[in-house]
C-alpha positions as CSV (number, residue, x, y, z in Angstrom):
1,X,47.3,53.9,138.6
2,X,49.6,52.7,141.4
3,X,50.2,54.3,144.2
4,X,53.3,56.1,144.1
5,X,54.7,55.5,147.4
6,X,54.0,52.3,147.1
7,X,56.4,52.1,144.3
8,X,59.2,53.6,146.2
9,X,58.5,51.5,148.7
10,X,58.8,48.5,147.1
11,X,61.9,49.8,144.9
12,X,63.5,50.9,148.1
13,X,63.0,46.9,149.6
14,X,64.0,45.3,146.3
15,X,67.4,47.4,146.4
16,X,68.1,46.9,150.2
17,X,67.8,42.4,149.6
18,X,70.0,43.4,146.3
19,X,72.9,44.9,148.5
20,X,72.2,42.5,151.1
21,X,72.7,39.3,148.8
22,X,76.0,41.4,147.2
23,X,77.3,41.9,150.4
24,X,77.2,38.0,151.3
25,X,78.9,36.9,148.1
26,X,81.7,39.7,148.9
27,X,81.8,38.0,152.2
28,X,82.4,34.2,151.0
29,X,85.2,35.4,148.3
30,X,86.9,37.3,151.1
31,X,86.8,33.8,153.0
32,X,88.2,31.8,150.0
33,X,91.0,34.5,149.9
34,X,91.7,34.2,153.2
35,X,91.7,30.3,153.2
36,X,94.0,30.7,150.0
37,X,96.8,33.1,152.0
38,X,96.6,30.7,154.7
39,X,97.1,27.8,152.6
40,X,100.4,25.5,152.8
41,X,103.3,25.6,150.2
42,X,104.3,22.4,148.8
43,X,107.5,22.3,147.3
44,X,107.0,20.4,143.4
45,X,109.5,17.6,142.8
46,X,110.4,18.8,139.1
47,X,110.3,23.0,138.5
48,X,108.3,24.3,136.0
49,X,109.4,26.8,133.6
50,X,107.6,30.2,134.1
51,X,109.1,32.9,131.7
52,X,112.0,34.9,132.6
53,X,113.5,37.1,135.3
54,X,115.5,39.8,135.2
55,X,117.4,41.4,138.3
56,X,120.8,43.4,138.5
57,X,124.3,41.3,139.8
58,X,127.8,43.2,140.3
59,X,129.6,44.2,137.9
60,X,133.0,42.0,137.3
61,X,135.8,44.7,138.3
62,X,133.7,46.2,141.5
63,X,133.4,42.4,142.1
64,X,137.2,42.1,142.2
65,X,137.3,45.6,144.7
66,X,138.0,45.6,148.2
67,X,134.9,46.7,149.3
68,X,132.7,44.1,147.2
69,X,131.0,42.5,150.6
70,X,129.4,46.1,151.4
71,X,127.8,46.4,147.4
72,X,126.5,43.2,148.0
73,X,124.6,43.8,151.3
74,X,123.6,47.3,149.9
75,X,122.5,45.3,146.5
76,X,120.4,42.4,148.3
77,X,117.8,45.4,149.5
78,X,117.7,47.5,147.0
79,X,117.6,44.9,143.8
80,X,114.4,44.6,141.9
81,X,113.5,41.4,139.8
82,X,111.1,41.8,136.8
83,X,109.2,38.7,135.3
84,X,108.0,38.7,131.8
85,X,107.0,35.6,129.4
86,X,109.4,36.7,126.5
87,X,113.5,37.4,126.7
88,X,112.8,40.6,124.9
89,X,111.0,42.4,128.2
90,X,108.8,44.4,126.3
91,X,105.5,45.4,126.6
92,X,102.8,46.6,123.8
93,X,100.8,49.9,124.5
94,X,98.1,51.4,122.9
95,X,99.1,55.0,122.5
96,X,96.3,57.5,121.2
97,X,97.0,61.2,119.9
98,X,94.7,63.8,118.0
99,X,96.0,64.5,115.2
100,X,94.7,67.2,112.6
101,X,92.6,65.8,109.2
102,X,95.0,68.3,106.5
103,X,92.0,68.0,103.9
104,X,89.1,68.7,106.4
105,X,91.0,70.2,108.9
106,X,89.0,68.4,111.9
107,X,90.8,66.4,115.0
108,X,90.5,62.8,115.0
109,X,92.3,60.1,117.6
110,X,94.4,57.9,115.9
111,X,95.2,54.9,117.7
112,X,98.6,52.9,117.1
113,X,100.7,50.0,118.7
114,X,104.2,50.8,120.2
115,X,106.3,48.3,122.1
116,X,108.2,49.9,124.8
117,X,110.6,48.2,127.7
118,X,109.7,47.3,130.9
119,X,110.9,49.6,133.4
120,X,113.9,48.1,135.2
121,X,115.6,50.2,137.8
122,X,117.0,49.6,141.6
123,X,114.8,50.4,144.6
124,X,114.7,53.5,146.4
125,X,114.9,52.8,150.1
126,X,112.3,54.6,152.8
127,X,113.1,56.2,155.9
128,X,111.4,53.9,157.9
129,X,113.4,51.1,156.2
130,X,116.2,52.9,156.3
131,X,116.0,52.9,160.5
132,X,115.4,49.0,160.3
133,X,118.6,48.0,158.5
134,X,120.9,49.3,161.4
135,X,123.1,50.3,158.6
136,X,126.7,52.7,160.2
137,X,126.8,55.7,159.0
138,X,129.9,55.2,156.4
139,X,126.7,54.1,154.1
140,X,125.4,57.1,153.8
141,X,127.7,58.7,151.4
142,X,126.6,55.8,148.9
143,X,123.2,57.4,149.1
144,X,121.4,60.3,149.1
145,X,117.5,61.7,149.8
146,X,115.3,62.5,146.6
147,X,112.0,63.2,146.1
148,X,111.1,62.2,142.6
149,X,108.0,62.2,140.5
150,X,106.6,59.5,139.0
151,X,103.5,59.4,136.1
152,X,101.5,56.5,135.4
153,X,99.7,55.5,132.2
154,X,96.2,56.2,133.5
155,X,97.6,60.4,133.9
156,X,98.0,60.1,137.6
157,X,101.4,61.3,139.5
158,X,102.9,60.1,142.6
159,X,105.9,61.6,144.7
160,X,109.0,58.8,146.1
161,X,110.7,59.7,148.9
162,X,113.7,57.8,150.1
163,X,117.6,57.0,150.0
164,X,118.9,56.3,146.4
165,X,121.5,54.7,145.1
166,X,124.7,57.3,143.9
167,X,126.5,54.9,141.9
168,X,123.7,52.6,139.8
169,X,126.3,51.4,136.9
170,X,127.9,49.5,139.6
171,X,125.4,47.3,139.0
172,X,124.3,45.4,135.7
173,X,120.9,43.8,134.7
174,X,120.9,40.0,133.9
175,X,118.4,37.6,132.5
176,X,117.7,33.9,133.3
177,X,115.0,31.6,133.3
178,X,112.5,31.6,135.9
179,X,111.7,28.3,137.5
180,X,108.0,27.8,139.6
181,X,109.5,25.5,142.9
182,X,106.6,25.4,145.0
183,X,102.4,26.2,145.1
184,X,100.1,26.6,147.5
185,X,98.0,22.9,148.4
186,X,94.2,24.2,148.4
187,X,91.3,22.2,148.8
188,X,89.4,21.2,145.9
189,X,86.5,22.2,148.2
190,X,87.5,25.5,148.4
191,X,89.0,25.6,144.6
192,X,85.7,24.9,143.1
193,X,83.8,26.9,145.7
194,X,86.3,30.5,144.3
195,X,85.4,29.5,140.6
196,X,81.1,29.2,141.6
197,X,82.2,32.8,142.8
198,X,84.0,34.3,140.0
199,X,81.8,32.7,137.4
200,X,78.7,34.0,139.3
201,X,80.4,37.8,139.4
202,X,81.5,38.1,135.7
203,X,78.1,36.1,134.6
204,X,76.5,39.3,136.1
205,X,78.9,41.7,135.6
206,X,78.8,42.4,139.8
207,X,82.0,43.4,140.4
208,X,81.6,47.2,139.7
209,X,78.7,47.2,142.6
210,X,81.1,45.3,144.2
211,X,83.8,48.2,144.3
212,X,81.1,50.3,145.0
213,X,80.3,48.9,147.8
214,X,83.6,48.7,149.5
215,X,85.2,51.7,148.3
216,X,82.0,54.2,147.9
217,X,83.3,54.7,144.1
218,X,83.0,53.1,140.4
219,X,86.4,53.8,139.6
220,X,87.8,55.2,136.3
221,X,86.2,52.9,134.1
222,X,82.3,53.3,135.2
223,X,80.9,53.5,131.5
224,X,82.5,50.4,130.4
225,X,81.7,48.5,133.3
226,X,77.8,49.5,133.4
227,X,75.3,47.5,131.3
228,X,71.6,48.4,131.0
229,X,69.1,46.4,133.2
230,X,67.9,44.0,130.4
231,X,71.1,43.1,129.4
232,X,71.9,42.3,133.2
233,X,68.9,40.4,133.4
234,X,69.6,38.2,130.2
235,X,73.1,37.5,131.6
236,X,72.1,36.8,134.8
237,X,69.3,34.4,133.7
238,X,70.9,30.8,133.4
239,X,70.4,29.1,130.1
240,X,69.0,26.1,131.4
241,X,66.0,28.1,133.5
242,X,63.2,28.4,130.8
243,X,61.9,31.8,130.1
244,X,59.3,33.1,131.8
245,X,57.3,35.5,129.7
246,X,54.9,36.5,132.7
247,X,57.8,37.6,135.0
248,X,59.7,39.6,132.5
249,X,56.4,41.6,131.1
250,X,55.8,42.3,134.8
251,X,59.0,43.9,135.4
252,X,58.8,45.7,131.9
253,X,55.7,47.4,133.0
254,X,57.4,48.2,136.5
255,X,60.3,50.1,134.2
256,X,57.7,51.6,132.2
257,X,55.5,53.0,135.1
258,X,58.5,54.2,136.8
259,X,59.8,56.3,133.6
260,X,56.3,57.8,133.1
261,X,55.7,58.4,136.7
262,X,59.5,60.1,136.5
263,X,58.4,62.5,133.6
264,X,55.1,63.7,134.9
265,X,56.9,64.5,138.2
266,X,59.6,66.4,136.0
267,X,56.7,67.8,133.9
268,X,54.7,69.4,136.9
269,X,57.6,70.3,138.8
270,X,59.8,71.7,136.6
271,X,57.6,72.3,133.5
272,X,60.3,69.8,131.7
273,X,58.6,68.4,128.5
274,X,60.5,65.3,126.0
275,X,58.5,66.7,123.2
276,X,57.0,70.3,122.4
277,X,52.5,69.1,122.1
278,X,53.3,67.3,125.8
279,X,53.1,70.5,127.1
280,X,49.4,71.7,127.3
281,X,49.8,75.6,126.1
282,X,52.1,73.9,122.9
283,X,50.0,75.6,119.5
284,X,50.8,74.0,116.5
285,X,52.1,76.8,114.1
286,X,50.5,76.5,110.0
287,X,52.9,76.0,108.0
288,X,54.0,78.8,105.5
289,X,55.4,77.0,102.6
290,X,52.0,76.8,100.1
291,X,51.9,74.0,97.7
292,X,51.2,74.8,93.8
């Protein structure tokens, strides 16, 4: 039988060179990002068509008022523009709800498609912004301090404090095309270098360790994200490397000897037994039913 702390010895080495090859391919994407912020834009003779935008303009009679040069400062900070591939700016969610089974009377999720619109609204302004803009004071009366709640899809809730706008139907949304006029010049060095990276991470299914790693936490979406060891070592294997019977019996019988070694720990400890004759006071019972 081998040694136990052996074993942990040698599981506690194979993790540590595990986290220490994760944490070098975290470093060399952080690299390519950094080389791709840092990367020149090169403005493109002839536009390309990218969807649509949609952002608010003033309304024809406030355009006409007096006053028309102050909306338009005021509406250059707070505006918000909105892309989307269709006109329509919709978007399709997937909206669950238990509903009630009338015949059985048992709860079941039923699942359906809405399409809803794509929140459009203007921008609330922060205080700290607010002290940058050097604004005079008549401004204030177009404004005043909220705190407003806001949900998101996943359940979560977050509070917005800051200067809103009193008066939004001075303002109306419009839609036009969106045109891309320039892109960032990379490399091809460094291009083919990123997709060597993400092929490697969603080959292995990494970048759950990776959030791990950086943020101590799996997220929201652990169970999805996890995959048992032999499917992580299928996918990880490359198709052209032949496979190598020896190797993957060996670390079978690893597995094996660390489950068994697991239970009789649990057994002698804890008096924890999978099935009833493990344990050795079990009796079998006879059986009272006689046969005719």
């Amino acid at each position: 039988m081998i040694d136990e702390e052996k074993l942990k010895r040698l599981k506690r080495i194979n993790e540590k060179q595990k986290r220490h090859k994760l944490r070098e391919l975290y470093e060399e994407l952080r690299v390519v990002w950094r080389a791709w912020r840092q990367a020149k834009w090169v403005d493109l003779e002839k536009p390309i068509p990218n969807g649509y935008v949609k952002y608010f303009v003033l309304r024809d009679d406030i355009a006409r008022r007096s006053d028309s040069d102050t909306f338009s400062k005021i509406l250059k900070v707070i505006n918000d523009h909105i892309y989307c591939r269709d006109v329509d700016f919709k978007i399709t969610r997937n909206i669950k709800k238990l509903e009630r089974n009338p015949k059985t009377k048992r709860l079941f999720r039923k699942q359906r498609m809405i399409e809803q619109d794509i929140p459009h609204e203007l921008r609330v302004i922060s205080r700290l912004e607010w002290n940058e803009l050097n604004w005079p004071e008549s401004y204030k009366k177009w404004f005043t301090y909220t705190n407003q709640t806001y949900f998101t899809s996943y359940g979560f809730s977050y509070v917005k404090e800051g200067y809103r706008f009193n008066f939004p139907y001075y303002f109306v949304p419009k839609i036009s095309q969106h045109f891309i006029t320039r892109v960032r010049l990379l490399d091809e060095e460094a291009e083919y270098k990123e997709k060597l990276l993400w092929n490697k991470i969603n080959r292995d299914n990494l970048w759950p360790k990776i959030v791990h790693m950086v943020s101590g936490s799996y997220g929201r979406n652990k169970d999805e994200w996890y995959r048992p060891v032999h499917v992580q070592r299928r996918l990880a294997r490359p198709s052209q490397q032949k496979y190598d019977l020896a190797t993957e019996a060996k670390d079978e019988l690893q597995l094996l000897l660390e489950s068994r070694l697991q239970r009789q720990y649990l057994a002698h400890t804890y008096q924890i037994y999978e099935e009833p004759w493990d344990d050795p006071e079990y009796v079998f019972e006879k059986s009272t039913n006689q046969e005719i």
